[in-house]
C-alpha positions as CSV (number, residue, x, y, z in Angstrom):
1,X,7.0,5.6,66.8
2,X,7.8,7.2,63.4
3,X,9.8,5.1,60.7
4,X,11.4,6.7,58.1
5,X,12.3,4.8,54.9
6,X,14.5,7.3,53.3
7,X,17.9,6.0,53.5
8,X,20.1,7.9,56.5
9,X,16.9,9.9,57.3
10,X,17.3,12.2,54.6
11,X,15.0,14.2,52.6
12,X,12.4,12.6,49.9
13,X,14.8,14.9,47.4
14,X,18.0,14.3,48.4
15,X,17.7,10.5,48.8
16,X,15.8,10.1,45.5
17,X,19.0,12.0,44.0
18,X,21.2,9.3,46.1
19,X,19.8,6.6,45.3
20,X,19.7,7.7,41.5
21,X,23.5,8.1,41.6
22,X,23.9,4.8,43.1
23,X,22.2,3.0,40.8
24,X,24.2,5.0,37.8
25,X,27.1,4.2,39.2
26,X,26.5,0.8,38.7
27,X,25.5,0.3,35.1
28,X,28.2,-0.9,33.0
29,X,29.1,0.4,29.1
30,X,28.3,-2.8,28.1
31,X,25.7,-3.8,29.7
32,X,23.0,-5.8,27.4
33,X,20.3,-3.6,25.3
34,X,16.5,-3.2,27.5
35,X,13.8,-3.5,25.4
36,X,9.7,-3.8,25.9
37,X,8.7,-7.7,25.5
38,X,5.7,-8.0,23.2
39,X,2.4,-9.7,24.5
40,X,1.0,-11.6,21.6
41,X,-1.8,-14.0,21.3
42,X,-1.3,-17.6,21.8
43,X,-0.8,-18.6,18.8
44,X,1.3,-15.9,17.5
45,X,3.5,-16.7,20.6
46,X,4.3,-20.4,19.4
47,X,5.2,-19.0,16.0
48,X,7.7,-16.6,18.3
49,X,9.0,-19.7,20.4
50,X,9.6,-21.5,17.2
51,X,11.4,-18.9,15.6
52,X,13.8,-18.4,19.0
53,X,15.7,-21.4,18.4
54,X,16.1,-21.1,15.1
55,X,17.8,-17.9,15.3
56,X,21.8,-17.8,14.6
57,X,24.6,-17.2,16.9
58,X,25.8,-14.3,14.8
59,X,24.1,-11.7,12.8
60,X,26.0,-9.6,10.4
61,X,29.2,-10.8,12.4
62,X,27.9,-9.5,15.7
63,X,27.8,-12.4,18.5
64,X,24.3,-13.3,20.4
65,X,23.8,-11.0,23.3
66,X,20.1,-10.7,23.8
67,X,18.6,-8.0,25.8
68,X,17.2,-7.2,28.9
69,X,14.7,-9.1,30.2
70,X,15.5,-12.1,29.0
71,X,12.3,-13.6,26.6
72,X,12.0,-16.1,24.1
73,X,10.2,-13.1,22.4
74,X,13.0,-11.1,22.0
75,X,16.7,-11.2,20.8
76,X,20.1,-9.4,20.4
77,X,23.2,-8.9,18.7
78,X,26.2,-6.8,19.1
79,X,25.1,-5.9,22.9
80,X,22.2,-3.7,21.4
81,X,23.5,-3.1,17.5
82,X,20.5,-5.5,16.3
83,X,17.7,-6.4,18.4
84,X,14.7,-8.4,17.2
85,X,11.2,-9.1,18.7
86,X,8.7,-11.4,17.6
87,X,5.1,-10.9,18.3
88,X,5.0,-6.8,17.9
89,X,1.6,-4.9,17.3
90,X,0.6,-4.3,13.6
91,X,2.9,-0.6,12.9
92,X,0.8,2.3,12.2
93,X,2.8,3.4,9.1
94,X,1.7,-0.2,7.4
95,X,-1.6,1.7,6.2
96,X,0.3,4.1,5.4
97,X,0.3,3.3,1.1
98,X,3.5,5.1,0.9
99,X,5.5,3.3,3.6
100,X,8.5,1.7,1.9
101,X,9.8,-1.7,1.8
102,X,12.4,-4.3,1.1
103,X,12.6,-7.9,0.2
104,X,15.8,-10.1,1.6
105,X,16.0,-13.5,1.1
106,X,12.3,-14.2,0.8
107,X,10.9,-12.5,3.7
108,X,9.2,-8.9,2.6
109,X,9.9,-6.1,5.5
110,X,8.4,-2.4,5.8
111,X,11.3,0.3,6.6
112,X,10.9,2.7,9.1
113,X,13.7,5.4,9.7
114,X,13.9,6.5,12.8
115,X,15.3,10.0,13.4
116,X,18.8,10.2,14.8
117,X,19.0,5.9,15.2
118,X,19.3,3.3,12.3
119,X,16.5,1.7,10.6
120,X,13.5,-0.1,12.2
121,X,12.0,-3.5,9.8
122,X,8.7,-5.4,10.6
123,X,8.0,-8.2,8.8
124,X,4.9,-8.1,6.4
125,X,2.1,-10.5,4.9
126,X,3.5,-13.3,7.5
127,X,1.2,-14.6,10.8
128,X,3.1,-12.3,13.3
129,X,5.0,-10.0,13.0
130,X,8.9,-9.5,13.7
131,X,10.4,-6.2,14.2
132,X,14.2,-5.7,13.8
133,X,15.7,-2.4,14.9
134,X,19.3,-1.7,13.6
135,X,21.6,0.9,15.1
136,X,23.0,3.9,13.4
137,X,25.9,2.0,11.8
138,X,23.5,0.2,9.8
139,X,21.5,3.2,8.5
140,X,22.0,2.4,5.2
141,X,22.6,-1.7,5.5
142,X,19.9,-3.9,5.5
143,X,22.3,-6.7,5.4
144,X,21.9,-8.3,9.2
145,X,17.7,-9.1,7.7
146,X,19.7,-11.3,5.0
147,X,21.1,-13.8,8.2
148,X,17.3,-13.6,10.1
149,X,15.4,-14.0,6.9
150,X,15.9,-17.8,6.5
151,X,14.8,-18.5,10.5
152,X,11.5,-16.3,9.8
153,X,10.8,-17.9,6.8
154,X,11.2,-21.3,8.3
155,X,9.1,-20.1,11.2
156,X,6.7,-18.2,10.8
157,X,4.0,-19.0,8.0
158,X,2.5,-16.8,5.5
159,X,-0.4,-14.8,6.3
160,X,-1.3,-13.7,2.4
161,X,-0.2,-16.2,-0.6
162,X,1.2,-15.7,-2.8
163,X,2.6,-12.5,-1.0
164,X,5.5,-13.8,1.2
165,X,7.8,-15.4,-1.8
């Protein structure tokens, strides 16, 4: 006997367009953000942990609506408008002696713009590091780093003194 697990017996084609319909059909506008959870070390991690419940309820007035999958890694505001993640590689363009950078409220970040999206921030000289994406509407506003500055600070120490103040 020959199964068949193509839904109504149908082609590999036509069901693969079905059951990509189907599943388009049901995503919602505002469904939360998906983003890649970073894999640090150990002890980056409990720097990461430490820093998720410090975070605030609201970032640049956008309410706390972290993304998809759900990670104490990672974390969202504005359904996708600002998403942070702890724990992130080293960036490339840190080598890079050109790469530019701002300070807010004690915590140094390298600026990355990203071509047709708002700005991308890691952290810099701390023990992991935290990257902060901002959407379009904030492609000149670095003013959500001002309301996660004081949690990172708090939370995760300084790699390089007297660097970080």
């Amino acid at each position: 006997m020959t199964s068949s697990h193509r839904p109504f017996g149908l082609p590999a084609a036509v069901a693969a367009a079905v059951l990509l319909s189907a599943a388009a059909g049901c995503s919602s506008p505002d469904a939360a953000a998906s983003v890649v959870v970073p894999s640090p070390p150990a002890e980056e991690a409990a720097f990461c942990q430490a820093l998720a419940k410090e975070l605030p309820d609201t970032v640049a007035g956008l309410a706390r609506s972290d993304p998809e999958p759900g990670s104490e890694l990672t974390a969202g505001w504005g359904d996708g408008a600002i998403v942070l993640r702890c724990g992130v590689p080293r960036p490339e363009k840190m080598s890079d002696p050109k790469s530019q950078g701002v300070s807010a409220n004690g915590v140094r970040w390298m600026l990355e713009q990203r071509e047709g999206d708002g700005p991308r921030f890691t952290s810099v000289y701390r023990r992991t590091y935290v990257e902060v994406t901002l959407d379009e509407r904030y492609a000149h506003d670095v003013g959500p780093l001002t309301d996660l500055a004081g949690p990172v600070e708090r939370t995760v120490p300084c790699a390089l003194e007297p660097a970080c103040g």
